[in-house]
C-alpha positions in Angstrom: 5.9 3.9 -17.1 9.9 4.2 -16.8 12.6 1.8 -17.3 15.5 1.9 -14.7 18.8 1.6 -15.5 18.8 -1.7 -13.2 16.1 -2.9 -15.9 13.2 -3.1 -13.7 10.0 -1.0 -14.4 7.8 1.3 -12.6 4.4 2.6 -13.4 4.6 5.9 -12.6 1.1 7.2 -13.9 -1.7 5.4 -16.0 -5.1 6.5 -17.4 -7.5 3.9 -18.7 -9.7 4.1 -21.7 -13.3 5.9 -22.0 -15.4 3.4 -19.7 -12.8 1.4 -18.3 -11.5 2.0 -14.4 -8.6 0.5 -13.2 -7.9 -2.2 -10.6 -7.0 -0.8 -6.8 -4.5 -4.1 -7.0 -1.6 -2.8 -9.0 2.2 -3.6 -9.1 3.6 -0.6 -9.8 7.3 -1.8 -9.0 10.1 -0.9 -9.3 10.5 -4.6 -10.1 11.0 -6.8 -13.1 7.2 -6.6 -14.1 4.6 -4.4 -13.4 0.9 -5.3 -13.4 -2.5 -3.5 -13.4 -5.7 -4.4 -14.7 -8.5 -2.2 -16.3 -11.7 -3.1 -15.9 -15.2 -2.6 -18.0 -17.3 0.5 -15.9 -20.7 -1.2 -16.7 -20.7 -3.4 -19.2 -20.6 -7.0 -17.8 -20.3 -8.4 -21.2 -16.7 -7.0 -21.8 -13.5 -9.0 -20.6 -11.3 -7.9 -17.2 -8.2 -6.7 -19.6 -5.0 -7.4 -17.1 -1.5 -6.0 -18.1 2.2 -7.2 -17.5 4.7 -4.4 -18.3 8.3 -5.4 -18.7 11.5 -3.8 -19.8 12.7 -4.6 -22.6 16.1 -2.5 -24.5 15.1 0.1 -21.9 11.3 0.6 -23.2 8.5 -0.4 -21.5 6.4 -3.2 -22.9 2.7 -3.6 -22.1 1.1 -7.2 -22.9 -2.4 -8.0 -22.2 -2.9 -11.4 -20.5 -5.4 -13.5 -20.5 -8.6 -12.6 -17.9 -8.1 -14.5 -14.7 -11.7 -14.5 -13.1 -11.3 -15.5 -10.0 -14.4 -13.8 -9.0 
């Protein structure tokens, strides 16, 4: 992830956790937030765990949002 000096973020690599996969839908950006979501390999039981990344004093911010499901 980079900040810009325009303040707008861009994903510029990402690696998910040991049996997690990320989303094909991501937002890298450049924009004003970035999104991906990673999501369990196998396990049903574990939560979709989608991400907002933000700028904020030129670092970038992750936040996990609540799971969607619109499955």
């Amino acid at each position: 992830m980079e900040c810009r000096a325009d303040g707008t973020v861009r994903l510029v690599s990402w690696s998910p956790a040991d049996g997690f996969h990320i989303d094909d839908d991501v937002e890298r950006g450049p924009g004003a937030v970035a999104r991906l979501e990673a999501e369990p390999g196998d396990d049903d039981d574990q939560p979709d765990l989608p991400y907002e990344i933000r700028c904020a004093d030129g670092t970038p911010r992750a936040k996990v949002l609540p799971d969607r499901d619109d499955d």
